[in-house]
PyMOL CGO cylinders between C-alpha atoms (Angstrom):
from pymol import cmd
from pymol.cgo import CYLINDER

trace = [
    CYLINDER, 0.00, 0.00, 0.00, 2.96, 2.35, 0.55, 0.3, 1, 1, 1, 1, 1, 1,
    CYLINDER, 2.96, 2.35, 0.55, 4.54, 1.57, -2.15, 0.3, 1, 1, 1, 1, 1, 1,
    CYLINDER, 4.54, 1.57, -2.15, 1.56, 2.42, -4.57, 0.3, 1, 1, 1, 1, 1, 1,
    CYLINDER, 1.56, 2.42, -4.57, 1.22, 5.55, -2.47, 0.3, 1, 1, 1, 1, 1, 1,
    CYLINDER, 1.22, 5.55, -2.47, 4.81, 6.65, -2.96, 0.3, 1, 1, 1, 1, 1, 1,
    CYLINDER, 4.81, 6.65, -2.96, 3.86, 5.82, -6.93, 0.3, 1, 1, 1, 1, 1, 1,
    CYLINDER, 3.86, 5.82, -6.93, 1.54, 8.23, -7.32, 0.3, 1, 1, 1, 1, 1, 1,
    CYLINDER, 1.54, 8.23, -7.32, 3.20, 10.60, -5.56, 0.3, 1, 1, 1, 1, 1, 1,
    CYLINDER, 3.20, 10.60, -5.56, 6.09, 10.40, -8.21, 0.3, 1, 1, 1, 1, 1, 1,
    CYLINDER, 6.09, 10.40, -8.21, 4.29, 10.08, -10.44, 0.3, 1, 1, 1, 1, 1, 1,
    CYLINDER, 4.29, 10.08, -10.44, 2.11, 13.08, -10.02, 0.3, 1, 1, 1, 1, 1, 1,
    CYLINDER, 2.11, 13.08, -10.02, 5.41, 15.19, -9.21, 0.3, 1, 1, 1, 1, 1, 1,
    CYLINDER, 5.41, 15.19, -9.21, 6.84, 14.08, -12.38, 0.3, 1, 1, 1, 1, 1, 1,
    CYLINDER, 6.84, 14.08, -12.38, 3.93, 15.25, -14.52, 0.3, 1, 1, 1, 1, 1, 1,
    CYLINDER, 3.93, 15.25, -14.52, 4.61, 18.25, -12.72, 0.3, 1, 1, 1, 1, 1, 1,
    CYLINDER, 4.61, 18.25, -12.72, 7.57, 18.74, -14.04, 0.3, 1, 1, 1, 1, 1, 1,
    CYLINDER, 7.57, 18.74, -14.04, 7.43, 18.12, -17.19, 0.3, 1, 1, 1, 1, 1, 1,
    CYLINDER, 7.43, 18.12, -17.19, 4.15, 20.41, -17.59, 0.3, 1, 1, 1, 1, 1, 1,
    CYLINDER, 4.15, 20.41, -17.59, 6.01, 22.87, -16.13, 0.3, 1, 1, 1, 1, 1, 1,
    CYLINDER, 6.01, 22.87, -16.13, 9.43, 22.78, -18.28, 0.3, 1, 1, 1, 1, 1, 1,
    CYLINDER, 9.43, 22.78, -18.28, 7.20, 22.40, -21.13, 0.3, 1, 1, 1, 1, 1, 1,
    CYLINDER, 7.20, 22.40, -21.13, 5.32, 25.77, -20.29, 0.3, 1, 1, 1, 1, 1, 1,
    CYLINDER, 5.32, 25.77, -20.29, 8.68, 27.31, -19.63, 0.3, 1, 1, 1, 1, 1, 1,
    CYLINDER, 8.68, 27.31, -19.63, 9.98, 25.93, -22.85, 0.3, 1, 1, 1, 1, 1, 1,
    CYLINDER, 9.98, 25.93, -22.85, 7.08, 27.24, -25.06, 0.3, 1, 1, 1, 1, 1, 1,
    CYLINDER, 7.08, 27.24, -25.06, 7.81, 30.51, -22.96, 0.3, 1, 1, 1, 1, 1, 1,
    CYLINDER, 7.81, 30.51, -22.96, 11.01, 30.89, -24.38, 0.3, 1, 1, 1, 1, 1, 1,
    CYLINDER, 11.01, 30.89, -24.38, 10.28, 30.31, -27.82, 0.3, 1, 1, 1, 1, 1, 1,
    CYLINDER, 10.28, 30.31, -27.82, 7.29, 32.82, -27.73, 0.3, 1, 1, 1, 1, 1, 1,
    CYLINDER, 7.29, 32.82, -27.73, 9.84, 35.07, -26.41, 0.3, 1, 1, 1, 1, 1, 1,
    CYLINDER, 9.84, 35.07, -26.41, 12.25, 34.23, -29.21, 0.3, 1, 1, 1, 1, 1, 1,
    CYLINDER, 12.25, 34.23, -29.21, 9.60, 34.77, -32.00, 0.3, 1, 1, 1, 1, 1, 1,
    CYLINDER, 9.60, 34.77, -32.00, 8.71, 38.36, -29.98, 0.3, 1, 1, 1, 1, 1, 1,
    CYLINDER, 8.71, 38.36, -29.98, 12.56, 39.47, -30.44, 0.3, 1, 1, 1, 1, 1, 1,
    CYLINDER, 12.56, 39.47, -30.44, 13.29, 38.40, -34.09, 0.3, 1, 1, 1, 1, 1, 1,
    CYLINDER, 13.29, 38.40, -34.09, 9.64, 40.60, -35.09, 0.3, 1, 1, 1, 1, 1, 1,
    CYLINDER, 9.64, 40.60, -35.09, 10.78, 43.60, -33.31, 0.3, 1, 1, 1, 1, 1, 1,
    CYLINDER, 10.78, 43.60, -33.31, 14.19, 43.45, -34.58, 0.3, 1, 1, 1, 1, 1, 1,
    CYLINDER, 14.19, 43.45, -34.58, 12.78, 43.26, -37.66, 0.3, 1, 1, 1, 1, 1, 1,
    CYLINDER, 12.78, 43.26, -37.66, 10.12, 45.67, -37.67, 0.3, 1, 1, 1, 1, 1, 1,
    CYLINDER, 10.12, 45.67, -37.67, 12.80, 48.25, -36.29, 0.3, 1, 1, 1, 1, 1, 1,
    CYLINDER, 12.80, 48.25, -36.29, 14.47, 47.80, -38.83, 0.3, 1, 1, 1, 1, 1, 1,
    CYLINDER, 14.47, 47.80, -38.83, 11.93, 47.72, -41.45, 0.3, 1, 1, 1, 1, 1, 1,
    CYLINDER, 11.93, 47.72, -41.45, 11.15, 51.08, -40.21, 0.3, 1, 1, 1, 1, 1, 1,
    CYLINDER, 11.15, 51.08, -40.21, 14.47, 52.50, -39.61, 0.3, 1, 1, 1, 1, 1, 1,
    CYLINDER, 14.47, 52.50, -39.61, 16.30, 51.32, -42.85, 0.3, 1, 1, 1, 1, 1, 1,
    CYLINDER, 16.30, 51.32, -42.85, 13.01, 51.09, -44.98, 0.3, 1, 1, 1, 1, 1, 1,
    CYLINDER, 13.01, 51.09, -44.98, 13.50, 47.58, -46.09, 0.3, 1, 1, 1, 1, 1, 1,
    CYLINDER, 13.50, 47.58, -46.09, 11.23, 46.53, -49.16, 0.3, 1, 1, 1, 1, 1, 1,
    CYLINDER, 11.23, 46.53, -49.16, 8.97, 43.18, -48.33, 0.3, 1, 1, 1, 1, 1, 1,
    CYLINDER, 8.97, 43.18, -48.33, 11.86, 40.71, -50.21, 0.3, 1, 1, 1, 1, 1, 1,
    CYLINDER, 11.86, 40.71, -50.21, 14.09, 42.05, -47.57, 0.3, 1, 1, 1, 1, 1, 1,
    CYLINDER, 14.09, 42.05, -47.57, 12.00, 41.67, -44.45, 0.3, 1, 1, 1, 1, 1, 1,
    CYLINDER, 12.00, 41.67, -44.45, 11.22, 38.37, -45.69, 0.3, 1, 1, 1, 1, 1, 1,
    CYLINDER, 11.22, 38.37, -45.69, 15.51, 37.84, -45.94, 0.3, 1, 1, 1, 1, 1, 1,
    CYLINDER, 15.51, 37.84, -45.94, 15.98, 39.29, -42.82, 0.3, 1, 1, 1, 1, 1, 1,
    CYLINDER, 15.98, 39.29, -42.82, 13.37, 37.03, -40.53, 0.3, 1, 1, 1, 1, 1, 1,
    CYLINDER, 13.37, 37.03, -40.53, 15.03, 34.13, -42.10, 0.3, 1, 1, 1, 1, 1, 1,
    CYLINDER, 15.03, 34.13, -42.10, 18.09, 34.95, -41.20, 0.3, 1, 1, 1, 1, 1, 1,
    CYLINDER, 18.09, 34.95, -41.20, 16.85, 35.71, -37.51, 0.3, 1, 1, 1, 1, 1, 1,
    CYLINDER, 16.85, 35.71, -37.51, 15.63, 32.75, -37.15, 0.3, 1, 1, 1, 1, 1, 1,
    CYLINDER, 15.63, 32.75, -37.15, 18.34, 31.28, -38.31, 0.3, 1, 1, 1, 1, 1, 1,
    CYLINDER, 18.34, 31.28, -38.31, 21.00, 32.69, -35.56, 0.3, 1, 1, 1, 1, 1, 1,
    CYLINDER, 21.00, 32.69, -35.56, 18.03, 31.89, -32.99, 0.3, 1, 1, 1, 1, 1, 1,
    CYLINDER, 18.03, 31.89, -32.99, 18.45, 28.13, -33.72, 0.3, 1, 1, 1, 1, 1, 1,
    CYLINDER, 18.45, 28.13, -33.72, 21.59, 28.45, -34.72, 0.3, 1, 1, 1, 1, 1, 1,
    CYLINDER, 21.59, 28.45, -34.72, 22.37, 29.78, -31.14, 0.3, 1, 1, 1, 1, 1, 1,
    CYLINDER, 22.37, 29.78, -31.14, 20.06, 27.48, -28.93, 0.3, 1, 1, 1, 1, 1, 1,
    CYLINDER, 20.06, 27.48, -28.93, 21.81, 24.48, -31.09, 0.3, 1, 1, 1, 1, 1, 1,
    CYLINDER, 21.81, 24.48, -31.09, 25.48, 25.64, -29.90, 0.3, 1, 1, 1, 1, 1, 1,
    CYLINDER, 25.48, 25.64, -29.90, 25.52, 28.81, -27.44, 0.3, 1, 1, 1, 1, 1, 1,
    CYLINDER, 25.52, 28.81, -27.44, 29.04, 28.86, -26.95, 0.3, 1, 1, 1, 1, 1, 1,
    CYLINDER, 29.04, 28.86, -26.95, 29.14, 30.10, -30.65, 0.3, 1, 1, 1, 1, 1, 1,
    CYLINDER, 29.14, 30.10, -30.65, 26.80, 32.94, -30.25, 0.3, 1, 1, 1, 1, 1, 1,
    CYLINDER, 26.80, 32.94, -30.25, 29.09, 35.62, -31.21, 0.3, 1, 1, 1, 1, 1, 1,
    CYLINDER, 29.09, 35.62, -31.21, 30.09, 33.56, -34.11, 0.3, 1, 1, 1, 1, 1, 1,
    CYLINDER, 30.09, 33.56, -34.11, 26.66, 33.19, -35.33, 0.3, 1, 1, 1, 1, 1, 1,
    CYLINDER, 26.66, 33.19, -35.33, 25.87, 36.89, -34.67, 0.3, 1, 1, 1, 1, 1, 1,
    CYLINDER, 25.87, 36.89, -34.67, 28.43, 37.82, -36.81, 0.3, 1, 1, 1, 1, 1, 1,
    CYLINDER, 28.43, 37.82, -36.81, 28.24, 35.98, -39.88, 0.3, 1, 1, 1, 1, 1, 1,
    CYLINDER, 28.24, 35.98, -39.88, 24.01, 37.14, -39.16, 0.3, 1, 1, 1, 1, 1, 1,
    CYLINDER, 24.01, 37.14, -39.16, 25.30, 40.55, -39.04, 0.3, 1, 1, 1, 1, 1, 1,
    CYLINDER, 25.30, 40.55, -39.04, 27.24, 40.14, -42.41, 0.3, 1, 1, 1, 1, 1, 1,
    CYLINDER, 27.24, 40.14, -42.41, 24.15, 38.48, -44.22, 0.3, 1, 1, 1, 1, 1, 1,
    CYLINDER, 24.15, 38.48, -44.22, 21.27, 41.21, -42.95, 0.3, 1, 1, 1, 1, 1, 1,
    CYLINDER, 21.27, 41.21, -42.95, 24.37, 44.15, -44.26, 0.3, 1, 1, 1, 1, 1, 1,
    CYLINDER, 24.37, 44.15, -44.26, 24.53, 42.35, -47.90, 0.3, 1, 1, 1, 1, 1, 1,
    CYLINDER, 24.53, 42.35, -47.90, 20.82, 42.63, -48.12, 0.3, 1, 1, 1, 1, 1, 1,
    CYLINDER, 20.82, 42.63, -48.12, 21.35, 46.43, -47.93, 0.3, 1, 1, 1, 1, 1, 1,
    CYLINDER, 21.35, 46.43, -47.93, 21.63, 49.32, -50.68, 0.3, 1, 1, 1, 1, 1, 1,
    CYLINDER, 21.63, 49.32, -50.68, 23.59, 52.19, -50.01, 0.3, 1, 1, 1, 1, 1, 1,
    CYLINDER, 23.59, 52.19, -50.01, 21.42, 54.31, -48.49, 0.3, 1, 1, 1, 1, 1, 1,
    CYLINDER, 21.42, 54.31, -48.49, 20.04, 51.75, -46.04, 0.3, 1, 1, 1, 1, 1, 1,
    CYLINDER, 20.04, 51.75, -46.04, 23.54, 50.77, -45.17, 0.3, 1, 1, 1, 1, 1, 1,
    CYLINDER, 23.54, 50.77, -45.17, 24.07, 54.20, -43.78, 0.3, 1, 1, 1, 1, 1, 1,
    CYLINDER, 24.07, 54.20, -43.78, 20.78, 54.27, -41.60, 0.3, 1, 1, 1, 1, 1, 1,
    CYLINDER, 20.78, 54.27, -41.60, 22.20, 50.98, -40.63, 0.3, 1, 1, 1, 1, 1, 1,
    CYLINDER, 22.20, 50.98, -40.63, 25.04, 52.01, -39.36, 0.3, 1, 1, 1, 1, 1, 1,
    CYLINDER, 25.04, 52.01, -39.36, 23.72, 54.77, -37.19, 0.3, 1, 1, 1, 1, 1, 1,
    CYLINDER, 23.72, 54.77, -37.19, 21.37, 51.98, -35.72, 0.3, 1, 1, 1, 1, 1, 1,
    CYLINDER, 21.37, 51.98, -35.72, 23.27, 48.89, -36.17, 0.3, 1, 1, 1, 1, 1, 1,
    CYLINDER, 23.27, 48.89, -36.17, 25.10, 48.79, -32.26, 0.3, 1, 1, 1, 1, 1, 1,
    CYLINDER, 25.10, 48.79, -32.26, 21.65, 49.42, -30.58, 0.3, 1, 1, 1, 1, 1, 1,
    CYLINDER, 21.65, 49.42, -30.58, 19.70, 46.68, -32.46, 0.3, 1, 1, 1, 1, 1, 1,
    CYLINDER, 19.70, 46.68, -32.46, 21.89, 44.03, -31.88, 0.3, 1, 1, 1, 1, 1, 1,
    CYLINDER, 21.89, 44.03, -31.88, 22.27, 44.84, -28.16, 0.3, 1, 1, 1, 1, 1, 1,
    CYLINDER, 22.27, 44.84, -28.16, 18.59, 43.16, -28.29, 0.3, 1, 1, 1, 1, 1, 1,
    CYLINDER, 18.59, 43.16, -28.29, 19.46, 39.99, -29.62, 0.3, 1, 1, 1, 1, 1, 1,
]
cmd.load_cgo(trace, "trace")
């Protein structure tokens, strides 16, 4: 009889858990999705990027996002070469709003 008892009880406390990581999990990547629109849309709005490059720019977001969950220790790595790709995307003229906005925005990633 106490040993069923003591079953349930882990039992209960590990559905617990993992309803709770899961909600935590799901959390995160909510988060994640928030951060790579509002980088975006800053910068849609800042650098007036046409709808191809908006379109280029979330992929590449959520590329680094996976990119970095994947392999953390290689964050700056990743944020670099994402850096380099979202630049290439950019004409002259956006390149210069860019780089009067560039530091700020990534601070947010």
């Amino acid at each position: 009889m106490t040993t069923l008892r003591l079953n349930k009880f882990l039992f209960i406390i590990s559905l617990i858990w993992v309803f709770g990581a899961n909600n935590l999990l799901s959390k995160t990547v909510i988060q994640d999705d928030k951060t790579i629109n509002e980088f975006t849309s800053i910068l849609k709005q800042k650098v007036l990027l046409s709808n191809d490059q908006e379109t280029k720019v979330l992929t590449i977001m959520t590329e680094l996002k996976k990119n970095t969950s994947s392999a953390p220790e290689k964050k700056s790595d990743y944020v670099k070469s994402a850096q380099t790709k979202v630049e290439s995307l950019l004409d002259s003229k956006q390149k210069m709003k860019y780089d009067i906005i560039k530091t700020d925005l990534w601070k947010k990633i």
